[in-house]
C-alpha positions in Angstrom: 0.0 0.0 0.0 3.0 2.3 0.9 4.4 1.8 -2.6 1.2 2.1 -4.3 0.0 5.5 -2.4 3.7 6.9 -2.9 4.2 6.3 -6.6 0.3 8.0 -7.0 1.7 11.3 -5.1 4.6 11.7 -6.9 2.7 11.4 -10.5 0.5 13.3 -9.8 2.9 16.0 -7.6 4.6 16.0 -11.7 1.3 16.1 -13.2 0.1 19.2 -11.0 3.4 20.7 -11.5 3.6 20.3 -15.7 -0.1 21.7 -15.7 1.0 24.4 -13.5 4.3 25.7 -15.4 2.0 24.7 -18.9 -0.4 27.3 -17.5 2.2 30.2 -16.0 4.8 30.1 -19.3 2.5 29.2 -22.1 0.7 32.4 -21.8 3.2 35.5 -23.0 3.7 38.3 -20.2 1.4 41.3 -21.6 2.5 44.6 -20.3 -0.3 45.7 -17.7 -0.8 49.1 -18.8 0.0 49.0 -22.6 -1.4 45.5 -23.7 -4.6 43.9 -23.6 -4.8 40.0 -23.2 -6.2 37.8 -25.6 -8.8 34.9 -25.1 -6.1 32.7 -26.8 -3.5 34.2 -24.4 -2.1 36.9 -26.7 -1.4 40.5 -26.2 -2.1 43.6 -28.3 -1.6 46.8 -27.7 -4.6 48.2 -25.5 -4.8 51.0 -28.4 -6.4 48.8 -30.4 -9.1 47.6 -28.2 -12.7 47.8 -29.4 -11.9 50.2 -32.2 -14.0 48.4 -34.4 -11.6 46.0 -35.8 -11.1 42.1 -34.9 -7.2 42.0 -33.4 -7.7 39.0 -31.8 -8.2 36.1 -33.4 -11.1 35.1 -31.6 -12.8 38.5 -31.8 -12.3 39.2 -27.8 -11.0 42.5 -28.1 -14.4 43.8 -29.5 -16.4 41.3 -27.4 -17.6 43.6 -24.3 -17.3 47.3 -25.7 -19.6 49.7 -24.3 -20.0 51.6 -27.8 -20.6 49.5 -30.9 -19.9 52.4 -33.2 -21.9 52.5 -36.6 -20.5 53.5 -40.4 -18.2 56.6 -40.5 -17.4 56.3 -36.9 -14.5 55.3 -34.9 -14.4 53.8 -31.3 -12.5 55.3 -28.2 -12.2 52.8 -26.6 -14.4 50.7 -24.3 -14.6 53.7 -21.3 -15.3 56.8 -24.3 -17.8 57.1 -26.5 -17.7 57.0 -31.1 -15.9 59.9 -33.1 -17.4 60.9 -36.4 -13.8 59.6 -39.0 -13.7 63.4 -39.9 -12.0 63.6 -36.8 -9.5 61.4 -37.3 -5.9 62.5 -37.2 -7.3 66.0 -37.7 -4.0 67.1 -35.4 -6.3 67.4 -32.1 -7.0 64.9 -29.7 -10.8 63.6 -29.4 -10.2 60.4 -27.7 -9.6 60.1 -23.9 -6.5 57.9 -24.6 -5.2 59.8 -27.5 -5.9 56.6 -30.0 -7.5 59.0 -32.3 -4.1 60.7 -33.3 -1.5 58.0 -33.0 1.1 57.7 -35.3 0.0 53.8 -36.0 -3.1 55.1 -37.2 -2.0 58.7 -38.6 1.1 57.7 -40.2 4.5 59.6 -39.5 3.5 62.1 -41.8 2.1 66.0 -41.3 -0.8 65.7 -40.2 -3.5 68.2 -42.3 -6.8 69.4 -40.2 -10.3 68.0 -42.7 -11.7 70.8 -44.8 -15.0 70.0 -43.6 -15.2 69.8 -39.2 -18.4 68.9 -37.4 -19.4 72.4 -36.9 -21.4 72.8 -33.5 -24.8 73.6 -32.9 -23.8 77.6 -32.3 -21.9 77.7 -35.2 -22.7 78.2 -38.8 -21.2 76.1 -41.5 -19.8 78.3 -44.4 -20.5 77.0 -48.0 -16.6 75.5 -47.7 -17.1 73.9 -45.2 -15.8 76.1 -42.6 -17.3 77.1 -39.4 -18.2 80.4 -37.9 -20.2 81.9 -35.0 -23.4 81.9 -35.7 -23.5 85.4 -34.1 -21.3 86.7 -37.0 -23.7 85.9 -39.9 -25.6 88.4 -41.7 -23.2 91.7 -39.6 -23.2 93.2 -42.3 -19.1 91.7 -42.7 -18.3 88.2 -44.6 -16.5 86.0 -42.1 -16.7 82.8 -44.4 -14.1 82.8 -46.7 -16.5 82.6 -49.4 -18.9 85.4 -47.9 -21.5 83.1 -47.8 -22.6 84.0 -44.4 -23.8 86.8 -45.7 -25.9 85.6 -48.4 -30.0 85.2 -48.1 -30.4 87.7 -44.5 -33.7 88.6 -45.3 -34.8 85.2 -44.5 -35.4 84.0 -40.6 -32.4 82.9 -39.2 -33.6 81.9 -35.8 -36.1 79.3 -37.4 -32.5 77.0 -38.2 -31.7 75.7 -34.8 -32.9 78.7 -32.8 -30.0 80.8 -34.6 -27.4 78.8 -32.1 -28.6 80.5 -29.3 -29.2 78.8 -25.8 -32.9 80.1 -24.8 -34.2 83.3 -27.3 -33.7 84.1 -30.9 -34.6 87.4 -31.8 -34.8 88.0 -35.7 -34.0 91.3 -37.3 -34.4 92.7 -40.7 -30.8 92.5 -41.2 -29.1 89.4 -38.9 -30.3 88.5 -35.5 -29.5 88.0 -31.9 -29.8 86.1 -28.9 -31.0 87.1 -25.5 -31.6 85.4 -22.2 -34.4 85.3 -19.8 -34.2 87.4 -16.3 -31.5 86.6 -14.0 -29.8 85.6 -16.8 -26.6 87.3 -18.9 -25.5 85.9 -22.5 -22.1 84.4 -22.9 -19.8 84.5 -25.9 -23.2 85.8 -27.8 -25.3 82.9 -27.8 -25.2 81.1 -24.9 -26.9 82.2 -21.6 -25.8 81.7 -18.0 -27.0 82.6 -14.0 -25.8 85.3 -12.5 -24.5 84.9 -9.4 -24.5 88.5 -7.5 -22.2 88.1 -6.0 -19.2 87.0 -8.2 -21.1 89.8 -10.4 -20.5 92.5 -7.9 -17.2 90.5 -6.1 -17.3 92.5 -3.0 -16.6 89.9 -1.2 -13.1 87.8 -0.3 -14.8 84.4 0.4 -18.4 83.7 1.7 -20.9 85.9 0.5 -24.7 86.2 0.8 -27.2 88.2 -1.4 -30.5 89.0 0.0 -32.8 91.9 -1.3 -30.0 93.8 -3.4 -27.6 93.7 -0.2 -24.5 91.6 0.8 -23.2 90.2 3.3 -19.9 88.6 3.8 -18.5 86.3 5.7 -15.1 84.1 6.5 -13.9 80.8 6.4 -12.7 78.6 9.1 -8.9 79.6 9.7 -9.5 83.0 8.6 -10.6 86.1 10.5 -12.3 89.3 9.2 -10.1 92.6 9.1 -12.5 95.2 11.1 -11.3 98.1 8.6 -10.8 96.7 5.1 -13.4 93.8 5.6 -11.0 91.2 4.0 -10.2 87.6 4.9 -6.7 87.4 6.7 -5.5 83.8 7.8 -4.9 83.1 11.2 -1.7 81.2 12.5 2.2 82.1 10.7 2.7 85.0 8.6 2.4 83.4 5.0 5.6 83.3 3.2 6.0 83.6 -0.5 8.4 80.9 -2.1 9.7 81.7 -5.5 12.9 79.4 -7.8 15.2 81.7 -10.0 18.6 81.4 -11.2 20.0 81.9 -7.8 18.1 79.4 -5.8 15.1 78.7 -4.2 14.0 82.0 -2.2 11.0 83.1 0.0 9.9 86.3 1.8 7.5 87.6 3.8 4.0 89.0 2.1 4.1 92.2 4.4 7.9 92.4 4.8 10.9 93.5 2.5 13.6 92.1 0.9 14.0 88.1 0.1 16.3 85.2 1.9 18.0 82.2 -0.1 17.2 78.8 1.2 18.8 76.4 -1.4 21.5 78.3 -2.9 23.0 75.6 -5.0 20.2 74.7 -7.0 20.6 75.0 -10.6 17.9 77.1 -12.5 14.3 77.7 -11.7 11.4 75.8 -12.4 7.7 75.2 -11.4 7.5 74.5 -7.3 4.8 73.2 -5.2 4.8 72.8 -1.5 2.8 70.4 1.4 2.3 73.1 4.0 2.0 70.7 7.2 6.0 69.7 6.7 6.7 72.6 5.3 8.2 70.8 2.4 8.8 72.2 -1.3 9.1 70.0 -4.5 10.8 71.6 -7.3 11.7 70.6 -11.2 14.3 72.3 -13.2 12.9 74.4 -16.3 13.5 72.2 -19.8 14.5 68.9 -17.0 12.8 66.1 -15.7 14.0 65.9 -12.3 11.9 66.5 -9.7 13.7 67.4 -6.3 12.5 67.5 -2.3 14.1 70.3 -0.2 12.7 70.6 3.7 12.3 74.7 4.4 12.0 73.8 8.1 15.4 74.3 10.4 19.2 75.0 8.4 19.9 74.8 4.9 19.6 71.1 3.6 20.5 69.2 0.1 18.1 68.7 -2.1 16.9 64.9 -2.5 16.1 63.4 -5.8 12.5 62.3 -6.2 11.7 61.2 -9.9 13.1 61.0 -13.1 10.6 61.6 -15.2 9.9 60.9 -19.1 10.1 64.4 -20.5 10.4 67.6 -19.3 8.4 69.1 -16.5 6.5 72.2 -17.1 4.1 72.2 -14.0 3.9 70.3 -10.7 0.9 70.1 -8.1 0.7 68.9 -4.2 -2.1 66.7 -3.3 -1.9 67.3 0.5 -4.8 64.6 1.0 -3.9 61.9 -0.2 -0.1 62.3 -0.6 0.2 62.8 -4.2 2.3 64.4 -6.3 1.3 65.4 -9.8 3.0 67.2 -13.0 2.4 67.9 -16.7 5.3 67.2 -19.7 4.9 69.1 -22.4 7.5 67.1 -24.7 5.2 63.4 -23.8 2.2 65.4 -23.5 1.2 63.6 -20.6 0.0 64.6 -17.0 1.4 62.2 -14.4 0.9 60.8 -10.9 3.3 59.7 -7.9 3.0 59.1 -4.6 5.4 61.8 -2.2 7.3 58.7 -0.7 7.7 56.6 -3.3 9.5 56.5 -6.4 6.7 54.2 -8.0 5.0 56.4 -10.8 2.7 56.8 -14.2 1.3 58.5 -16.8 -2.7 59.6 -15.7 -3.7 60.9 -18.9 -2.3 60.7 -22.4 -2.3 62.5 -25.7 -2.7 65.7 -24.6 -1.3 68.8 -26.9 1.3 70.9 -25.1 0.0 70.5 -20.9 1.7 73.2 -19.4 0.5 73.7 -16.4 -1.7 71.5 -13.4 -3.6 72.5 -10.1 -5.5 70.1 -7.9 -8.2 70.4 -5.3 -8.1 67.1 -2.9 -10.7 67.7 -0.6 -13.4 68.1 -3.7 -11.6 65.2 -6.0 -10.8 67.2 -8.8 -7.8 67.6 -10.7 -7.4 70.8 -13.3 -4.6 71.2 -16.1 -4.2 73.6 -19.1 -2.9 72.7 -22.7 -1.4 75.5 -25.1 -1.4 73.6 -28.3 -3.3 73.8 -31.5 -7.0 74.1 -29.5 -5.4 75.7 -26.5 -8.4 75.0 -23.5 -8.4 74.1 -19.9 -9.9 70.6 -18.2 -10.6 69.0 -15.5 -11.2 65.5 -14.3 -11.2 63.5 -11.2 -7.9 62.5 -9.4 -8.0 59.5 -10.8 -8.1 61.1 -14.4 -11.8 60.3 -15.0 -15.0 62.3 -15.7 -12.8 64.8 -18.1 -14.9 67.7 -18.8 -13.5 70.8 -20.7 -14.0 74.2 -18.6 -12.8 76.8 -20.7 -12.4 76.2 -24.9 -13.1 80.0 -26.3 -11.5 83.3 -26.1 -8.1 81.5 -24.7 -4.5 81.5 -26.1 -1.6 80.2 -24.6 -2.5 79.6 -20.9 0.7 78.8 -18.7 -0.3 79.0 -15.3 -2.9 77.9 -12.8 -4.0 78.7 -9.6 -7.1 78.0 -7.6 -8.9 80.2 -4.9 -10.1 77.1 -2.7 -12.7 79.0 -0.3 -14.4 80.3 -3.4 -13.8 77.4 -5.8 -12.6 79.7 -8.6 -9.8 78.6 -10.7 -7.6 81.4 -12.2 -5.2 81.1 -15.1 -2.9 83.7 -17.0 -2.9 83.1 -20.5 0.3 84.7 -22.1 -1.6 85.0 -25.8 -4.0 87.3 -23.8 -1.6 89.0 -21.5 -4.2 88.4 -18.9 -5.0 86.8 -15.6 -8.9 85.5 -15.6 -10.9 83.3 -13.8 -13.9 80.5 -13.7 -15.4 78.7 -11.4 -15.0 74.6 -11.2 -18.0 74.5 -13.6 -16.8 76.5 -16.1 -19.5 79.5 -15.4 -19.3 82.9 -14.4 -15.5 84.1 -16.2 -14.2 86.8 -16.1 -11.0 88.8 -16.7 -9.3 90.0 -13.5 -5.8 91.5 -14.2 -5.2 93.0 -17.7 -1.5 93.6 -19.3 0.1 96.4 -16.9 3.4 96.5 -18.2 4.4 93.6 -15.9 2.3 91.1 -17.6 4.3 89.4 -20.7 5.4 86.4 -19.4 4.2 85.1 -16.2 6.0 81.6 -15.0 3.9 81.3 -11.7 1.0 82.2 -9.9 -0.9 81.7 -6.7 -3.9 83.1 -5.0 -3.8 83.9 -1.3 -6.5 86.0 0.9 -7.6 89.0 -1.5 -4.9 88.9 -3.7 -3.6 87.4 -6.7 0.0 86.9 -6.9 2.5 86.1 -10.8 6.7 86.2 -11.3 7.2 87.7 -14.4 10.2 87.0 -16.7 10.5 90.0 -18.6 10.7 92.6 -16.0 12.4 90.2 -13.4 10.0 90.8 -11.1 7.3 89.3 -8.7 4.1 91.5 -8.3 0.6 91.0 -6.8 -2.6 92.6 -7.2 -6.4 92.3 -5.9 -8.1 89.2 -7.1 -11.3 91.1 -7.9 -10.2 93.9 -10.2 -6.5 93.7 -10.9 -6.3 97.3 -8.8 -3.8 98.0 -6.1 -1.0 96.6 -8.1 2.6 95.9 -6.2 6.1 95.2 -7.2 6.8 93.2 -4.7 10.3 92.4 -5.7 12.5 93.4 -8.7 15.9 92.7 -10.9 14.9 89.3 -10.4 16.7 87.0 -12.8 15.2 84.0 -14.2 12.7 83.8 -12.1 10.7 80.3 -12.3 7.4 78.9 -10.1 5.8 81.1 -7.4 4.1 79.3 -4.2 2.8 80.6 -0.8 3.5 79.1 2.5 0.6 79.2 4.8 -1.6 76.1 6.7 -4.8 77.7 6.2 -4.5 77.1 2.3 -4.1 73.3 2.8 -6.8 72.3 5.1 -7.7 68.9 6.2 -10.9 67.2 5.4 -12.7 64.3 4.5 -11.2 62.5 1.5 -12.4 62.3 -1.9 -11.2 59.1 -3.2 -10.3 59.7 -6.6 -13.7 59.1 -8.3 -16.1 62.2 -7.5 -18.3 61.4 -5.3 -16.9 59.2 -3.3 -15.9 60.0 0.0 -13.9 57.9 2.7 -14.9 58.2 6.5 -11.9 57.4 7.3 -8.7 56.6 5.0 -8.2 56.2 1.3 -5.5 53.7 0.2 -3.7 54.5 -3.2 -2.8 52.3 -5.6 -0.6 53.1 -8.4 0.4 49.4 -9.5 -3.6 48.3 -11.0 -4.1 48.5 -14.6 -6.0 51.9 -13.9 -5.0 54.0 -10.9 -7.2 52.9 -7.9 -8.3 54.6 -4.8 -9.6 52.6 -2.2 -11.5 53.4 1.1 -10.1 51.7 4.1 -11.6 51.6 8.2 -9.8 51.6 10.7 -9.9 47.9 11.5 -8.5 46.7 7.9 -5.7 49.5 8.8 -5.0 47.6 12.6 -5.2 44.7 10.7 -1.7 45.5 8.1 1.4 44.3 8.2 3.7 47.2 8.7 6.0 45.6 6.2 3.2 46.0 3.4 3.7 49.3 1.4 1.0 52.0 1.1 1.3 51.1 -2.7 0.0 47.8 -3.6 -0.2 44.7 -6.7 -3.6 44.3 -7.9 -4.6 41.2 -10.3 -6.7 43.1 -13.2 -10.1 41.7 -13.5 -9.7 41.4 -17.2 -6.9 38.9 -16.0 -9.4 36.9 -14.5 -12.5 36.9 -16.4 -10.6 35.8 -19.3 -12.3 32.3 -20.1 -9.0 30.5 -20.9 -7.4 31.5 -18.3 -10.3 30.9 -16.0 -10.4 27.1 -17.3 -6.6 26.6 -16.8 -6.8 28.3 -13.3 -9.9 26.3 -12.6 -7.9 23.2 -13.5 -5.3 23.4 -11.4 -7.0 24.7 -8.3 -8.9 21.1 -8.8 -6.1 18.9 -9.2 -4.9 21.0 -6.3 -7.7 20.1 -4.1 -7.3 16.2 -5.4 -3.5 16.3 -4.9 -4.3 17.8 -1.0 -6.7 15.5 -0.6 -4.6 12.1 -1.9 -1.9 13.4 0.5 -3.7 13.3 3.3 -5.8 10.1 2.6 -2.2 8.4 2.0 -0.1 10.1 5.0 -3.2 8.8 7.3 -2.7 5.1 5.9 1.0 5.3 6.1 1.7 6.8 9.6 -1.2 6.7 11.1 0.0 5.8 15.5 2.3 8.6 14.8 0.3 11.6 13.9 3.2 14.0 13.1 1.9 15.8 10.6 2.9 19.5 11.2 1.1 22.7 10.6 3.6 24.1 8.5 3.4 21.6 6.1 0.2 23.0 3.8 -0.6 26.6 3.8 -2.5 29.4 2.4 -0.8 32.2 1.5 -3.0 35.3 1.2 -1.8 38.7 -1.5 0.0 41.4 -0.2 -2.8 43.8 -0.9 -3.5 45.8 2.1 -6.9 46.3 1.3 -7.6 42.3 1.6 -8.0 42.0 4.9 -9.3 38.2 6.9 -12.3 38.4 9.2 -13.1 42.2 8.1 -15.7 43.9 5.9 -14.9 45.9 3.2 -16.3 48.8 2.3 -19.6 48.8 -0.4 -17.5 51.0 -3.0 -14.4 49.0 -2.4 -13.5 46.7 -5.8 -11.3 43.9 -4.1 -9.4 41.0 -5.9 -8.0 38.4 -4.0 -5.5 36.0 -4.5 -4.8 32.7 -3.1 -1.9 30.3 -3.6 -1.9 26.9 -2.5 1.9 26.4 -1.0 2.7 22.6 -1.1 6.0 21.7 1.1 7.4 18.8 -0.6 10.4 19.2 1.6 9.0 18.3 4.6 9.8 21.3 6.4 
């Protein structure tokens, strides 16, 4: 029987192990973020998932797409939506992930804008083909470049999709225009919006209400009304204003004059952000992509090397939340994500055209950059690079720089092509243009907002000046004969408050911690309690390996894993059935030999329950000591 019961164990032990290194090494390693797996096992670029076409041989790259696109359209991808094929390597980016313009689909040649765009619904479509604001036809002045929009004006233009405009069309004997209801102004002629009093009137630093054609206003937590000027001063440390240039990284006081070096060895300025509770400034060299770590707390240190990134850095962003550290490359026209302590990083969002600038706001989930390319426009998205909306399209040139005013959500921007600071809210509503070229407004390289002011370096005149946030009055040269001045930031705790996390998705807000993981296929922010925290190893990092479900739902896979978890189970069971008959007086079967290992994600945790917006996969190995030990 001993014989028997052994020889069955080790064929099978051999049998289990050909199955198991048949089911590891057959398959071909597909890269997690590039590739897509196969039903068969292969891998193809992720590009080239459900964009209409069969790539796998078995069709499963176009099996579970959200948008079965329809003639003379192409697919984005599984998470966007169908482009008209006019759009198609037009030189802009439609697609989330960029597919639309890559050079596998464009070619490596020049890329030539279609004669003919989808004009939009306030737009009118020239006889060529061009597009025009509807707003311009029939003034009297041909915009088209055949004149066509001038042609036929005696006819009813608003009875052709309301003229373009949002709510009325009125129709004159020469043209028309559009108007809005009460309570209501008109936007960039045909489009109307709500008037909010008191961004309209902006008497106001932060919390304002309007009642019966009167304001009253109000402060923030942290802040404290001045009894003379009625403004919002911060409570706590004088704020300090940290600026790079060619001699270092400097700072000085708002109220107070002359400037201090802190780092003086650093070589050339560069866009700078800072996590106020440490009092800790990151910093990228102009044209390099190095970003650096320098503490501004206690003596003079050495800068520490954080990243190496693909491409140069042209803006950089603190997410004090949630520990996060983002930037924009202009040169891979990409915006990118990293946690502060870790050198583990990625690209968020691709094919973007020239980002030159990024701003984030943690405690509402939302994440802002600027691009200055060909259709220059600011967006927004969540922190986890989804739900991208565009904010501001029209009327913009070459925006460099971002800033946002957190206690009254407004998000300001200077936009060189302009020679102009202006602002918008997060949704995109109620713009407007707050400092106007002054003659120290050619090339700003940073700006930040603070209290009732508005703060920009400026290359030309080598100078750093500030001016009220409302208006652009009151301005100050706050220092001079700068030279090559880079990224401005101000120092003060008030501006990074704590709060209740929103974890990467909007709308979804952790209680109580929200775990980051850079290493899925997408980036993933995860809610965690308090127990599944007590319950970590301190040896597992904040940063974890997740299986991607695609991984797993993949039906060949599935039947090979399926496989050997059964012949697993079978092998166990033989084992034991065998080591019973074999020893049984002795009984000296250990613990250690059979055990389950569980995966090193921290947000799998035993005897717990996980939160309802928590997406978990787990892992389990069987670990078979055939050593005895």
């Amino acid at each position: 029987m001993g014989d028997l019961g052994g020889a069955f164990l080790l064929v099978a032990a051999v049998f289990w192990l050909h199955i198991s290194d048949a089911a590891l090494h057959s398959l071909p390693s597909c890269h997690q973020q590039l590739e897509f797996r196969c039903s068969n096992g292969l891998c193809i670029s992720k590009l080239k998932v459900c964009d209409g076409r069969k790539n796998c041989e078995d069709g499963s790259d176009e099996r579970h797409c959200s948008h079965a696109c329809s003639a003379g359209f192409f697919s984005c991808g599984p998470s966007d939506g169908c482009l008209p094929e006019n759009k198609l390597c037009d030189g802009r980016t439609d697609c989330k992930d960029g597919r639309d313009e890559t050079q596998e689909l464009c070619g490596s040649g020049q890329r030539v804008p279609q004669k003919s765009p989808a004009c939009a619904v306030s737009e009118f479509r020239c006889r060529d083909g061009s597009c025009i604001p509807h707003s311009w036809r029939c003034d009297h002045s041909a915009d088209c470049p055949d004149a066509s929009d001038e042609d036929h004006c005696d006819q009813d233009e608003c009875r052709v999709n309301n003229g373009g405009c949002s709510h009325y069309c009125v129709d004159l004997p020469m043209g028309f225009h559009c108007d809005c209801p009460e309570n209501m102004r008109l936007v960039e002629d045909t489009h109307c919006e709500e008037v909010d009093a008191c961004l309209e009137s902006d008497v106001c630093d932060q919390l304002c209400v309007h009642v019966n054609g009167s304001f009253t206003c109000d402060c923030l937590e942290g802040y404290h009304m001045n009894p003379v000027t009625r403004e919002c001063n911060a409570n706590g440390d004088e704020p300090q204003l940290v600026f790079t240039a060619s001699e270092g990284i400097q700072w000085k006081s708002i109220t107070g004059p002359g400037s201090k070096t802190l780092a003086p060895h650093l070589p050339g300025p560069g866009p700078v952000a800072v996590v106020a509770s440490n009092r800790m400034l990151y910093w990228a060299q102009q044209g390099q992509g190095s970003i650096y770590r320098i503490s501004l707390s206690g003596r003079p240190q050495e800068a520490v090397l954080v990243l190496e990134v693909q491409g140069s850095v042209s803006g950089l962003a603190v997410d004090w939340i949630h520990q996060l550290l983002y930037w924009t490359s202009t040169e891979t026209g990409s915006l990118g994500i990293a946690l502060l302590d870790s050198s583990t990083q990625r690209q968020l969002i691709t094919g973007l055209d020239q980002p030159s600038a990024v701003a984030v706001d943690p405690l509402r989930g939302l994440l802002f950059w600027t691009q200055c390319g060909s259709s220059p426009k600011i967006e927004k998205a969540g922190l986890d690079g989804r739900d991208r909306t565009t904010l501001v399209s029209s009327s913009i040139r070459h925006p460099v720089a971002l800033s946002l005013d957190m206690p009254r959500q407004l998000l300001y921007w200077f936009d060189e092509g302009m020679r102009s600071i202006s602002r918008v809210n997060v949704e995109g509503r109620h713009r407007k243009t707050v400092v106007e070229s002054n003659g120290y407004m050619d090339r700003c390289l940073g700006l930040a907002v603070f209290e009732g002011f508005v703060y920009w370096s400026e290359e030309v005149t080598h100078s750093i000046c500030r001016a009220n946030k409302h208006n652009g009055r009151n301005l100050q040269v706050l220092l001079s004969n700068i030279t090559s001045l880079g990224g401005v930031s101000i120092i003060q705790a008030v501006l990074q408050p704590n709060g209740t996390s929103v974890c990467g998705h909007l709308g979804t807000v952790c209680r109580h911690k929200c775990v980051v993981n850079l290493r899925s296929e997408h980036p993933k922010f995860s809610c965690i309690s308090p127990e599944m925290k007590q319950n970590q190893s301190q040896e597992i990092p904040a940063i974890t390996h997740t299986v991607p479900t695609s991984t797993l739902t993949d039906p060949a896979f599935a039947g090979i894993l399926s496989l050997i978890m059964f012949l697993s189970v079978l092998l166990v069971g033989m084992a034991l059935w065998w080591w019973r008959e074999e020893f049984r007086p002795s009984r000296s079967l250990t613990v250690q030999s059979f055990a389950f290992k569980e995966s090193q994600d921290p947000l799998i945790i035993q005897g717990t329950t996980v939160a309802p917006n928590t997406c978990l996969v787990k892992e389990t190995l069987l670990k078979l000591d055939l050593d005895g030990e």
